[in-house]
C-alpha positions as CSV (number, residue, x, y, z in Angstrom):
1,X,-222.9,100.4,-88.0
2,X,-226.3,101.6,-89.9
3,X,-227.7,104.8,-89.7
4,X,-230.6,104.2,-87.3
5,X,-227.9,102.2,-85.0
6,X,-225.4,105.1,-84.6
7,X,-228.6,107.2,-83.5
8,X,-230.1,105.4,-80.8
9,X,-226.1,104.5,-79.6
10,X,-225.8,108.7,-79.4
11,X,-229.2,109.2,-77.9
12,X,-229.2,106.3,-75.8
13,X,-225.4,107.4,-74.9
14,X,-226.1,110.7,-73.5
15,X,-228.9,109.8,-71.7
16,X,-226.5,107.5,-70.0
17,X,-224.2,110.1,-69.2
18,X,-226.9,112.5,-68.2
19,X,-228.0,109.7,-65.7
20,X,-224.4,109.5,-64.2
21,X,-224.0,112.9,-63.9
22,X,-227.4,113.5,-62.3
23,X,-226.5,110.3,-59.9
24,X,-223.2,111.8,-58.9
25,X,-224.0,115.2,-58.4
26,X,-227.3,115.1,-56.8
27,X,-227.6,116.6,-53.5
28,X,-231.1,114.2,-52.8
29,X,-231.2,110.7,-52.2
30,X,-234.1,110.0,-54.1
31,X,-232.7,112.8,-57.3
32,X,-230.1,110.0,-57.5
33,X,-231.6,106.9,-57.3
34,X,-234.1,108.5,-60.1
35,X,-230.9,109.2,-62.1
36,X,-229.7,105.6,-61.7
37,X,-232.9,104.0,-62.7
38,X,-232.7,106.4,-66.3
39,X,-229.3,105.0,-66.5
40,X,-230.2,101.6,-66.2
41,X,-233.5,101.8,-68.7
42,X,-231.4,103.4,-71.2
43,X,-229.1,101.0,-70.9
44,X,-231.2,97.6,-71.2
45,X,-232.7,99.7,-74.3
46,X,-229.0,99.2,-75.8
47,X,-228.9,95.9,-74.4
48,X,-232.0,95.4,-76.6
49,X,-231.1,97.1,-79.5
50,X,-227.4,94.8,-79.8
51,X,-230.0,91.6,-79.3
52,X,-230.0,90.2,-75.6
53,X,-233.5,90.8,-75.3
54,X,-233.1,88.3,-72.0
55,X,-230.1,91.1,-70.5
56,X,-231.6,93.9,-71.7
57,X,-235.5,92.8,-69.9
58,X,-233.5,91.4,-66.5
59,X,-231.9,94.6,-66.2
60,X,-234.7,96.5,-66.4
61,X,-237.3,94.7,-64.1
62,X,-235.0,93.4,-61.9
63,X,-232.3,96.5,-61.2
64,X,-234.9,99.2,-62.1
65,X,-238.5,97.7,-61.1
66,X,-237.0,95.7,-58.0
67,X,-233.7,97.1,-56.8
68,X,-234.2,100.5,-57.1
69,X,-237.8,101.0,-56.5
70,X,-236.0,99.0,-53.0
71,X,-233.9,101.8,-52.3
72,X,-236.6,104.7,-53.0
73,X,-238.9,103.0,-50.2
74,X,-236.0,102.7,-47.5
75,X,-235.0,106.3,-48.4
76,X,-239.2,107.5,-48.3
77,X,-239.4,105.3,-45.1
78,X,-236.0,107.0,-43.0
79,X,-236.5,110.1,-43.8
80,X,-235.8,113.0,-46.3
81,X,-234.9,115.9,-43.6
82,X,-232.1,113.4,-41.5
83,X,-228.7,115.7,-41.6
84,X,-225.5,114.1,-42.6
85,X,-223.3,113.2,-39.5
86,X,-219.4,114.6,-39.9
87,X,-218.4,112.6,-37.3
88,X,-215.5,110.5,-38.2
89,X,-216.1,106.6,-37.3
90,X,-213.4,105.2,-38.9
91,X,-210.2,107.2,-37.7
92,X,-207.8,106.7,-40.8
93,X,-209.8,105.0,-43.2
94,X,-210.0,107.8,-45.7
95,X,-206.3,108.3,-46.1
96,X,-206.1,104.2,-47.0
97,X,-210.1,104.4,-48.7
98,X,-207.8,107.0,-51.1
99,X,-204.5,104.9,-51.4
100,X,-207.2,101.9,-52.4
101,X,-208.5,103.9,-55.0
102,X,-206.0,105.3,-57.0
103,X,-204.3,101.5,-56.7
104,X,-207.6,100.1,-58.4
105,X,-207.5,103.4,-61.3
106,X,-204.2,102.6,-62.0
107,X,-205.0,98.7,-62.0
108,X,-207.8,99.1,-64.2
109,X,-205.7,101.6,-66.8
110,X,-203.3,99.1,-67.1
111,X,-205.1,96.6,-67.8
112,X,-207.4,98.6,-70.4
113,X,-204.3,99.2,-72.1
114,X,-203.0,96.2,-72.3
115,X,-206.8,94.4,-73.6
116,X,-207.0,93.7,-77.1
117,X,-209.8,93.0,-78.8
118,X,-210.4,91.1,-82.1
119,X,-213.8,91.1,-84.5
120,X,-216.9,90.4,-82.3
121,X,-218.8,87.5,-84.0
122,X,-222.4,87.9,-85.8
123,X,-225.5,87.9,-83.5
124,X,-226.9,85.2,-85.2
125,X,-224.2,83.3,-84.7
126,X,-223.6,84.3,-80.6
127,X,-227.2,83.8,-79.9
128,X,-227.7,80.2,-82.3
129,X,-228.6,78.5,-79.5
130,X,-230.8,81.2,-77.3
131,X,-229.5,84.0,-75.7
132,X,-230.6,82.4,-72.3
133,X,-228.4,79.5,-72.9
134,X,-225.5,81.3,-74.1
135,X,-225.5,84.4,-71.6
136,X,-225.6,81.1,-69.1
137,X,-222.5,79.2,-70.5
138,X,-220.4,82.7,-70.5
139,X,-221.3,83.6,-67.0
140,X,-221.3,80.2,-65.0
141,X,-218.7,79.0,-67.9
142,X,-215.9,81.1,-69.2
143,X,-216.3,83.9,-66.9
144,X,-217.7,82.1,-63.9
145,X,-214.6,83.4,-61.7
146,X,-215.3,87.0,-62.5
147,X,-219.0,87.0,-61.9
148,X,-218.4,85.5,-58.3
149,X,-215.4,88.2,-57.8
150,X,-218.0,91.1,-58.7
151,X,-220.9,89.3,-56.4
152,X,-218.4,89.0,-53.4
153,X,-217.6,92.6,-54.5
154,X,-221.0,94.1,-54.2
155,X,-221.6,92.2,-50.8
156,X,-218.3,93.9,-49.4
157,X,-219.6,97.2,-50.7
158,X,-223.1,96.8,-48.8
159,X,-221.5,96.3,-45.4
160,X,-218.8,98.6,-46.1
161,X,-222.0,101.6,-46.4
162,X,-223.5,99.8,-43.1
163,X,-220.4,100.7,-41.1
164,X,-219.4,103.8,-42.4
165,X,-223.1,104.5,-42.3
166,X,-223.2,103.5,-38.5
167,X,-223.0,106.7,-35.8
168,X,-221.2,105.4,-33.1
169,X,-223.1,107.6,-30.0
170,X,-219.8,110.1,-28.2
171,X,-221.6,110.7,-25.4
172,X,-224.1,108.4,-22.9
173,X,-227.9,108.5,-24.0
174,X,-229.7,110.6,-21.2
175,X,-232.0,110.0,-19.1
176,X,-235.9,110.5,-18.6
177,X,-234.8,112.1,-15.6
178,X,-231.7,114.0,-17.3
179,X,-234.1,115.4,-19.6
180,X,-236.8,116.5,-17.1
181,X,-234.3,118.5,-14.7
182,X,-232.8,119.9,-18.4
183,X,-236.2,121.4,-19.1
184,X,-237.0,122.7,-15.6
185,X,-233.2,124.4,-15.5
186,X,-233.8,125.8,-18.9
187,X,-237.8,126.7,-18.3
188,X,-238.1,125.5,-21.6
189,X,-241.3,122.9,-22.6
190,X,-241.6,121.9,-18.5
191,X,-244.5,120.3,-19.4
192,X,-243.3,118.2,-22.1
193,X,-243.1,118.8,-25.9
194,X,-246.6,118.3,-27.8
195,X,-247.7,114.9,-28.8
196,X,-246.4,114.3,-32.8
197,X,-249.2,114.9,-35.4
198,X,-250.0,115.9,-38.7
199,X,-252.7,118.3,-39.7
200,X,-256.1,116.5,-40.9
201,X,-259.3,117.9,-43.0
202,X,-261.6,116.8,-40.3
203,X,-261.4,116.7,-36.6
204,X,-259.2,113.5,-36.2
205,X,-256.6,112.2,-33.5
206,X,-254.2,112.8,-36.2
207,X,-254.8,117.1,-35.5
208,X,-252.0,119.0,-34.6
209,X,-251.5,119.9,-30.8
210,X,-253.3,123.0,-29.9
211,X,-251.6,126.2,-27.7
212,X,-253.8,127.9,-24.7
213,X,-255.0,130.8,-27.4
214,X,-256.0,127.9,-30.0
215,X,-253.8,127.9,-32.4
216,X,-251.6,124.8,-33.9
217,X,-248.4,124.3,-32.3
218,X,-245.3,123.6,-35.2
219,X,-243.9,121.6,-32.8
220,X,-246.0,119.1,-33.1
221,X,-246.1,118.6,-37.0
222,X,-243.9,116.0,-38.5
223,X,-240.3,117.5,-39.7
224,X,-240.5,114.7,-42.5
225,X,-243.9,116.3,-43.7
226,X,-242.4,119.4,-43.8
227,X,-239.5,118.6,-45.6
228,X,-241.8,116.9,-48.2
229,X,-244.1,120.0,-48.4
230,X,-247.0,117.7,-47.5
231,X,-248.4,120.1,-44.9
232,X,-252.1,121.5,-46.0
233,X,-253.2,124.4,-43.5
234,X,-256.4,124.7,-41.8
235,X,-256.7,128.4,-43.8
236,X,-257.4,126.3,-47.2
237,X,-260.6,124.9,-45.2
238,X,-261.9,127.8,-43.4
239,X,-261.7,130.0,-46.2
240,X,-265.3,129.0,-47.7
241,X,-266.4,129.2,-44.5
242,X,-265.1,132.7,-43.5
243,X,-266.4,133.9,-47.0
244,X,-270.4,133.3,-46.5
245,X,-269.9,134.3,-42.9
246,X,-268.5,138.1,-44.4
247,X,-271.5,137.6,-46.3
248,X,-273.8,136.8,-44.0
249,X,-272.7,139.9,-41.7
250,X,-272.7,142.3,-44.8
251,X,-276.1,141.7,-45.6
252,X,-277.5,141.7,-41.9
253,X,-276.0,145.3,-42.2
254,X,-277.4,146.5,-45.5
């Protein structure tokens, strides 16, 4: 290994782990899928760098430009302010979800231990032919058994996160009328909660709903604006206008 190779492997290398970490740890949706698509740059940069320019281009436009820009728009397009539900909807499954797991760990130690590998051959020589045509022959050749084990893997994994992902509703949805005799009882919002809307730098139907003394009511911004600190007040507009008024009245006084 040259000079310049061990430095991008330690650059590129802890990058990588700075990814994971970030994708782990991170309390946001979007921090993590950010993370992930630094880890999966870096690492078609490596792929690069060892000389499968066709892995190391594929992983970048299709798991980084395609897949993950995918996820960021479902997470943008749910929500950013939705709370996570602690309601259990699989009784049991965490106590065998954690007997799976340490089975696989010791599965995979074992059989880490046990690999042996001998002297990897030339590039030249692995990619004499193309590297399209030999990454083709490894995956739907030699290792064609373990590419459709990991695609039947990742398939299981998606609908594993739709059902554990599913909130299974306790108690029956109520009714218009339910909700109406609640608001009555309770005297609060007996006329209905204001109409959703966001606030708007001209008069719009997309204004905020207005109280008797003229103000705008909170309740009828959008929580997902407000999570994303995409509220602009009416104050950032009126200020000009309050300043040459102030004028105005100071020099009608002088």
């Amino acid at each position: 290994m040259g000079t310049g190779e061990a430095f991008l492997f330690w650059v590129c290398g802890t990058l990588m782990v700075l990814g994971a970490l970030g994708l782990v740890f991170s309390k946001r949706a979007v921090y993590a899928a950010l993370s992930m698509a630094l880890t999966m740059i870096v690492l078609g940069i490596v792929y690069i760098a060892q000389g499968a320019e066709f892995l190391g281009l594929v992983h970048i436009f299709v798991y980084t430009g395609a897949v993950m820009m995918l996820f960021l728009f479902v997470v943008m397009l749910v929500g950013v302010d939705s709370s996570e539900s602690m309601v259990d909807t699989l009784k049991g499954h965490k106590w065998v979800s954690l007997i799976v797991g340490i089975g696989l760990a010791a599965l995979l130690i074992s059989s880490i231990a046990a690999a042996s590998f001998g002297p990897a051959p030339p590039i030249s020589q692995m990619n004499a032919e193309g590297n399209v045509t030999g990454l083709a022959y490894l995956i739907y050749g030699r290792y064609m058994w373990l590419f459709q084990m990991t695609a039947m893997l990742l398939i299981v994994a998606a609908i594993a996160a739709m059902v554990l992902g599913h909130r299974e509703r306790l108690l029956p949805k109520p009714t218009q009328k339910e909700w109406s005799e609640r608001r009555v009882r309770e005297n609060r919002f007996v006329a209905g909660l204001p109409a959703p809307g966001v606030y708007a730098r001209h008069n719009a139907v997309d204004t905020p709903a207005l109280l008797p003394d003229g103000k705008p009511s909170e309740l009828s911004v959008s929580r997902v604006l407000a999570a994303r600190q995409q509220i602009q007040l009416p104050d950032d507009y009126t200020a000009a206008d309050d300043e040459i008024t102030r004028e105005i009245e100071e020099g009608s006084q002088r």
